[in-house]
C-alpha positions as a Python dict, from the first residue, in 0.01 Angstrom:
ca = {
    (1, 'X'): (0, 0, 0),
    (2, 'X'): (-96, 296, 284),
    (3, 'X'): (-96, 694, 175),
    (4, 'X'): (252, 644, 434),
    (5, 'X'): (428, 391, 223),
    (6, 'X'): (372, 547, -109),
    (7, 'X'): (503, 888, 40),
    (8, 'X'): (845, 712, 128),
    (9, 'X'): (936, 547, -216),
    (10, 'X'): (1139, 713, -429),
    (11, 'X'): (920, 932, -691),
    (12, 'X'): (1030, 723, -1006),
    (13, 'X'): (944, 381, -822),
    (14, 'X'): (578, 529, -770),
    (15, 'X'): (590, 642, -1118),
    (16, 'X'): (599, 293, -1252),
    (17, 'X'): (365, 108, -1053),
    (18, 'X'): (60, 348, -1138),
    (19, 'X'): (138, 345, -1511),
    (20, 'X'): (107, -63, -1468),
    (21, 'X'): (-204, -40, -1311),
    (22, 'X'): (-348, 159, -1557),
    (23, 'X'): (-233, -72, -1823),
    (24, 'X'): (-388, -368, -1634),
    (25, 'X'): (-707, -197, -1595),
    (26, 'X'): (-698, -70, -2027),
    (27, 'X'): (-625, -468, -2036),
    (28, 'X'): (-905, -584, -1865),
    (29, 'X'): (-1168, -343, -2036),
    (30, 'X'): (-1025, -468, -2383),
    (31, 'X'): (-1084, -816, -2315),
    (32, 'X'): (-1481, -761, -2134),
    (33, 'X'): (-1551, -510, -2461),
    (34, 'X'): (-1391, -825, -2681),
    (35, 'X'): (-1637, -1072, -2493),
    (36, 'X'): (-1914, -876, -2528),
    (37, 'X'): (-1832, -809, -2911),
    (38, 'X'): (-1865, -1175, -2997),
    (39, 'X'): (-2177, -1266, -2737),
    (40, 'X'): (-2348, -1015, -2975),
    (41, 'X'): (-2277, -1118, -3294),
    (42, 'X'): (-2301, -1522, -3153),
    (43, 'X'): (-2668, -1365, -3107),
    (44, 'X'): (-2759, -1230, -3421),
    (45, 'X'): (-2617, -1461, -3695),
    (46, 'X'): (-2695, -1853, -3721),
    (47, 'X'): (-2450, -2131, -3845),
    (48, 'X'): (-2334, -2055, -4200),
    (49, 'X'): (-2344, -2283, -4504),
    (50, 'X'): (-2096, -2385, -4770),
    (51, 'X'): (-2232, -2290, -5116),
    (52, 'X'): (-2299, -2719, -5117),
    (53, 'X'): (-2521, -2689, -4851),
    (54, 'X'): (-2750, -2417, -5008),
    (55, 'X'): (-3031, -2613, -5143),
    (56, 'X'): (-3212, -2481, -5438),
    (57, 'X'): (-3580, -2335, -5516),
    (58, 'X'): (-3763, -2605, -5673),
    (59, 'X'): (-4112, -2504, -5869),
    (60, 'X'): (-4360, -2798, -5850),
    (61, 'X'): (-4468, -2833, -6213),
    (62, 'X'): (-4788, -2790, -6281),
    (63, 'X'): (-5049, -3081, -6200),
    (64, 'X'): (-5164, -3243, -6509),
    (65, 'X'): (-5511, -3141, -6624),
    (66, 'X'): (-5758, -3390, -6753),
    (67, 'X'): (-5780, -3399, -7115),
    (68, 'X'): (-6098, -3251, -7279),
    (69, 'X'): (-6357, -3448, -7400),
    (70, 'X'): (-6323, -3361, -7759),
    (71, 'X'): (-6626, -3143, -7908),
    (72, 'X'): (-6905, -3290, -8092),
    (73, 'X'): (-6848, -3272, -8452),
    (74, 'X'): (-7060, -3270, -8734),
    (75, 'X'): (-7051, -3565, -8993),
    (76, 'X'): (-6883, -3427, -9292),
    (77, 'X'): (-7073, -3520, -9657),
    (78, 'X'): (-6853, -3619, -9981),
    (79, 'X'): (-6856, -3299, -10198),
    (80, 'X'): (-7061, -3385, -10534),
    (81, 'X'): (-6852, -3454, -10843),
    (82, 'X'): (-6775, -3136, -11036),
    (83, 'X'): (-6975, -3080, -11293),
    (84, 'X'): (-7261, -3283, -11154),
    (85, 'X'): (-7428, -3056, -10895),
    (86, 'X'): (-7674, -3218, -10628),
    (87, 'X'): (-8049, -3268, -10681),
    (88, 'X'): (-8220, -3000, -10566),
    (89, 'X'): (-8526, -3054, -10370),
    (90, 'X'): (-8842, -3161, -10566),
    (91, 'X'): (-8648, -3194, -10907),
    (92, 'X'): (-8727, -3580, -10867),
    (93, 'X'): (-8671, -3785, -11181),
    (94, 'X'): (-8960, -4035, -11228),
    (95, 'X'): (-8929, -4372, -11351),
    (96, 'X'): (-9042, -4306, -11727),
    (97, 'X'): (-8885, -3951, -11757),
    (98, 'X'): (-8536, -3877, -11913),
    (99, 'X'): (-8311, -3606, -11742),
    (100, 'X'): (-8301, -3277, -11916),
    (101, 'X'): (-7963, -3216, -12148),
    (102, 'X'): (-7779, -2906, -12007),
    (103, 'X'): (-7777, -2634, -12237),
    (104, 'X'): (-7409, -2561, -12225),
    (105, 'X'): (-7309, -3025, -12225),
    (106, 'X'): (-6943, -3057, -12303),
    (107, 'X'): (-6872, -3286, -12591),
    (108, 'X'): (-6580, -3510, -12558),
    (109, 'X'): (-6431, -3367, -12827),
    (110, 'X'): (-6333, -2996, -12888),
    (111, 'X'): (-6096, -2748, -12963),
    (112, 'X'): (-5862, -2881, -12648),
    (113, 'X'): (-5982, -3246, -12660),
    (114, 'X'): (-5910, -3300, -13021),
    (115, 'X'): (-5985, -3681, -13160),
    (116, 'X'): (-5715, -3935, -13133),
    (117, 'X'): (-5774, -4262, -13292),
    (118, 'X'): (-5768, -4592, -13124),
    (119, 'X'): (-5537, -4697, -13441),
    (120, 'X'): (-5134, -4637, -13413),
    (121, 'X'): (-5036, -4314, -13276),
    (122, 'X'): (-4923, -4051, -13507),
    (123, 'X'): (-4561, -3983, -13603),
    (124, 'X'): (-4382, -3746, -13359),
    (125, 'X'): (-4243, -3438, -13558),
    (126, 'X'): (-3948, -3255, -13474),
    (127, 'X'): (-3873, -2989, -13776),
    (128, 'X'): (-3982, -2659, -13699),
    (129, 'X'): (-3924, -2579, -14047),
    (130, 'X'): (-4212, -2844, -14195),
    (131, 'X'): (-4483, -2647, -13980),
    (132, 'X'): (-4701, -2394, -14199),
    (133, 'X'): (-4621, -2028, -14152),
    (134, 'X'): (-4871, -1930, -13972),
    (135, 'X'): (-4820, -2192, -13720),
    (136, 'X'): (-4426, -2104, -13711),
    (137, 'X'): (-4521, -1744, -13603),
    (138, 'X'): (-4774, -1812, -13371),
    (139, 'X'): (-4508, -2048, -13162),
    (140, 'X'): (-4243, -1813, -13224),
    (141, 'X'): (-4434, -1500, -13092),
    (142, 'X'): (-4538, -1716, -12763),
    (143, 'X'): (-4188, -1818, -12704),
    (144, 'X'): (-4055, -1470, -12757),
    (145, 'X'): (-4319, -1362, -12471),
    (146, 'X'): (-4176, -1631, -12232),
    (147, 'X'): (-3811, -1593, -12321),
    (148, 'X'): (-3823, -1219, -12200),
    (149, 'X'): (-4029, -1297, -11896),
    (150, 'X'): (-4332, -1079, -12021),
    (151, 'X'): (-4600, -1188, -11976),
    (152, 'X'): (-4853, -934, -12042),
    (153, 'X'): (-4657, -1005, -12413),
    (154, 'X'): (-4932, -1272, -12433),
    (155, 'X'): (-5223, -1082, -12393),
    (156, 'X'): (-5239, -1011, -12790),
    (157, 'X'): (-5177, -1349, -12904),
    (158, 'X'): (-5458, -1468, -12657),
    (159, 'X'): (-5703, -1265, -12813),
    (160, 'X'): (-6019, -1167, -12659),
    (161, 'X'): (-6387, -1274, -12749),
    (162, 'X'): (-6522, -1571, -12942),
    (163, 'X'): (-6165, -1592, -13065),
    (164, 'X'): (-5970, -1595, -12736),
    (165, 'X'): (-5729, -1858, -12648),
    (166, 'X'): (-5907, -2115, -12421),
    (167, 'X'): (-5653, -2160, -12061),
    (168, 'X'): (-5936, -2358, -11892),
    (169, 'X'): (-6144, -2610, -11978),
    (170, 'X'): (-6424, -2516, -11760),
    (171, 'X'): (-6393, -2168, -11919),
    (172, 'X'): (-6285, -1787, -11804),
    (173, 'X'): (-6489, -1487, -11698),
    (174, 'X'): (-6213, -1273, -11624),
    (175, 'X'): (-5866, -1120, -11704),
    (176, 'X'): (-5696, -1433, -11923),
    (177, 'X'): (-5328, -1269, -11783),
    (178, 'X'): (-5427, -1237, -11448),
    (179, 'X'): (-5563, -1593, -11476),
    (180, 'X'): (-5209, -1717, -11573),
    (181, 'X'): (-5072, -1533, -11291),
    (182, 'X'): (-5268, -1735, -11010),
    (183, 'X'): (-5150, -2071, -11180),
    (184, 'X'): (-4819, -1984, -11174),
    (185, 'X'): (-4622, -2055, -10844),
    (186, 'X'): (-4484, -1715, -10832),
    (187, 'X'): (-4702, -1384, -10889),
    (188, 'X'): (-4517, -1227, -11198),
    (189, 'X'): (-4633, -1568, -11367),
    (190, 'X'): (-4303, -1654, -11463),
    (191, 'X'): (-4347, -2046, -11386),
    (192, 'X'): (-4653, -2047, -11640),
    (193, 'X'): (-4383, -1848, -11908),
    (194, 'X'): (-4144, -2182, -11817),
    (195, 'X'): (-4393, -2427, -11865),
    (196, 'X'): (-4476, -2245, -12220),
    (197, 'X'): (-4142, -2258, -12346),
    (198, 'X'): (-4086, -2624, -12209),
    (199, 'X'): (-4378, -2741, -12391),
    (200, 'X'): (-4300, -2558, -12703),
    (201, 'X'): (-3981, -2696, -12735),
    (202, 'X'): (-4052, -3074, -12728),
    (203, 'X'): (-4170, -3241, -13052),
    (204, 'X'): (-4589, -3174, -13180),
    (205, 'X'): (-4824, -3410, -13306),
    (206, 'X'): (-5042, -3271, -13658),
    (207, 'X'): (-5383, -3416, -13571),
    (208, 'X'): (-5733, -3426, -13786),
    (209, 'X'): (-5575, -3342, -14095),
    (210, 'X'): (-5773, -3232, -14357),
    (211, 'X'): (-6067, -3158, -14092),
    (212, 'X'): (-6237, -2838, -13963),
    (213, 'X'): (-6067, -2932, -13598),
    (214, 'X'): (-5708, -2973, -13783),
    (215, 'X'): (-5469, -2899, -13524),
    (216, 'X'): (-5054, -2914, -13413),
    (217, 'X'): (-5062, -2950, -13078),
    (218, 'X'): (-4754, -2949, -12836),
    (219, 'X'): (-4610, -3197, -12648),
    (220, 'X'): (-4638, -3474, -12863),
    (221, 'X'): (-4707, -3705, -12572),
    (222, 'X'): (-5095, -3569, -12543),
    (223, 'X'): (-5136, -3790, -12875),
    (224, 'X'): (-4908, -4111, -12745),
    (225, 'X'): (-4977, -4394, -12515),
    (226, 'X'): (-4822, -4254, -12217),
    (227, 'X'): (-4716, -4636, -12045),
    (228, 'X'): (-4539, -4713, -12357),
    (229, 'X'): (-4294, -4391, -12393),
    (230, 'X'): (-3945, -4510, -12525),
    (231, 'X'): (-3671, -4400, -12301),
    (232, 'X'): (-3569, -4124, -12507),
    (233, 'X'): (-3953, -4008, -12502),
    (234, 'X'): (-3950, -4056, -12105),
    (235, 'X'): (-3637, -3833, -12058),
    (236, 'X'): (-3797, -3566, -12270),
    (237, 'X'): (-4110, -3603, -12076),
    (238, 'X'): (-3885, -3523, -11748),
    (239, 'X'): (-3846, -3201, -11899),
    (240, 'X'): (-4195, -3117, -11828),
    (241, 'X'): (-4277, -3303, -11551),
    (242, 'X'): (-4152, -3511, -11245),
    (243, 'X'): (-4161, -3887, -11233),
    (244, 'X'): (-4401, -3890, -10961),
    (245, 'X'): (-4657, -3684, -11231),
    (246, 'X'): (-4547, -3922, -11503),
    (247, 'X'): (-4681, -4227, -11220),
    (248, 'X'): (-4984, -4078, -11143),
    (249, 'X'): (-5030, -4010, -11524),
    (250, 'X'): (-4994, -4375, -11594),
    (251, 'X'): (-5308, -4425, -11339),
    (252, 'X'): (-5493, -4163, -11508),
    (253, 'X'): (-5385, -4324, -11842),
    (254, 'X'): (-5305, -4015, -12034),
    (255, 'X'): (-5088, -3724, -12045),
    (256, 'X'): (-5312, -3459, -11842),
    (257, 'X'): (-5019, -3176, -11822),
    (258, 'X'): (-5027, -2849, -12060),
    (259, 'X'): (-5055, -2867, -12378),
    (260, 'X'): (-5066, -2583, -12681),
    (261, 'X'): (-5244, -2631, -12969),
    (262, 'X'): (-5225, -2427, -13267),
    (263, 'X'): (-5447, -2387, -13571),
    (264, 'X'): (-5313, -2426, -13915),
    (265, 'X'): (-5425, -2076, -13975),
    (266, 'X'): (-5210, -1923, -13687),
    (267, 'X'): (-5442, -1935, -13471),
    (268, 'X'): (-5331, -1994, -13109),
    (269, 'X'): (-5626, -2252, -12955),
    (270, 'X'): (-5575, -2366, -12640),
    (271, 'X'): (-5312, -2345, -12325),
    (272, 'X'): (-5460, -2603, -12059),
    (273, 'X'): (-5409, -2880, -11830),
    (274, 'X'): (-5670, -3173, -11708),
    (275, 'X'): (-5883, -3377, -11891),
}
């Protein structure tokens, strides 16, 4: 449209067609900007993934390492028997010498291994009342010491010296109490105080009568064939010990648990275990 024409329409009709161009020209920008928008960010991002598609780190594991050769060990020896150390070198024994007797030999018999005859066992007693006075206080001072859980309460009736209660039979160098403690299971050597009372309270056997080695020793079953226990014996036996001890006692072929023995003087002798 010439400068001319525009000059002869009306000023409202000129009006409108420059505010349409404008808007076709806004139009046109919007769309170009629009374009170049998405070329852009077409450019700079790659194809997404659904959260399926989005593999995973995996970690190899580790390769497997050859096993060690295992390291050279030393061939182990049997320990010697206790109580029968090894030869030592040169102490040779030659054909028509006889081995030296210790000094300090163990009899079979003694104060814990008192003598019980091949013959029929002896009767089981049960009455507290037949024992002699001396032997009545003796068990009734030990099982007032284990019935208050004190036992440093034993330390008097153990004694000290020549005289002192024997608790092992390979003998003691140091502190008897202390010594109960470590065979107890717990360290105020209340298990030991059990076992006491346990044994105290079954029935006694009075053995060498009328001999320097008399004795009343508790349990009875020390003194009794232990594969030929009634089953009233056996169930007071299970008050002591299990029935796997009672089986391997049958191997041994004797009772080998505690036992007390006390002299008919009052004397307390022995608190051991073993054979």
């Amino acid at each position: 449209m010439s400068a001319t024409a525009i000059g002869t329409l009306p000023l409202s009709g000129a009006l409108d067609d420059i505010l349409g161009l404008v808007r076709t020209l806004l139009r046109t920008r919007r769309l170009a900007m629009a374009a170049a928008a998405a070329a852009l960010l077409a450019l700079s991002t790659g194809p997404s993934l659904a959260l399926s598609e989005i593999q995973r780190e995996t970690v190899a594991p580790p390769a497997a390492t050859a096993p060690q050769a295992p390291a050279d060990t030393e061939e182990t020896l049997p320990m010697p028997d206790a109580g029968q150390p090894a030869d030592e070198p040169g102490d040779v024994i030659g054909p028509d010498e006889e081995p030296d007797e210790p000094d300090d030999a163990v009899t079979p018999d003694g104060p814990s291994r008192p003598h019980v005859d091949d013959g029929p066992p002896p009767p089981v007693l049960y009455d507290i009342g037949a024992l002699p006075e001396p032997v009545q206080r003796m068990r009734n001072l030990i099982l007032e010491a284990t019935q208050k859980g004190d036992i440093e309460g034993l330390r008097p009736l153990i004694g000290s010296g020549d005289s002192q209660t024997q608790l092992s039979l390979g003998g003691l160098d140091g502190d008897p109490i202390q010594f109960l403690k470590d065979l107890s299971g717990d360290d105020q050597g209340h298990e030991i105080l059990a076992i006491m009372e346990e044994v105290l309270s079954a029935g006694y056997v009075h053995l060498d009568v009328g001999t320097p080695n008399e004795l009343y020793i508790w349990p009875y079953f020390f003194a009794l064939p232990i594969d030929n226990l009634t089953p009233r014996q056996r169930v007071e036996l299970f008050k002591i010990v299990t029935a796997g001890d009672y089986e391997d006692m049958k191997s041994f072929g004797a009772y080998i648990f505690y036992r007390i023995g006390i002299t008919p003087d009052g004397h307390w002798s022995f608190f051991v275990a073993g054979d």
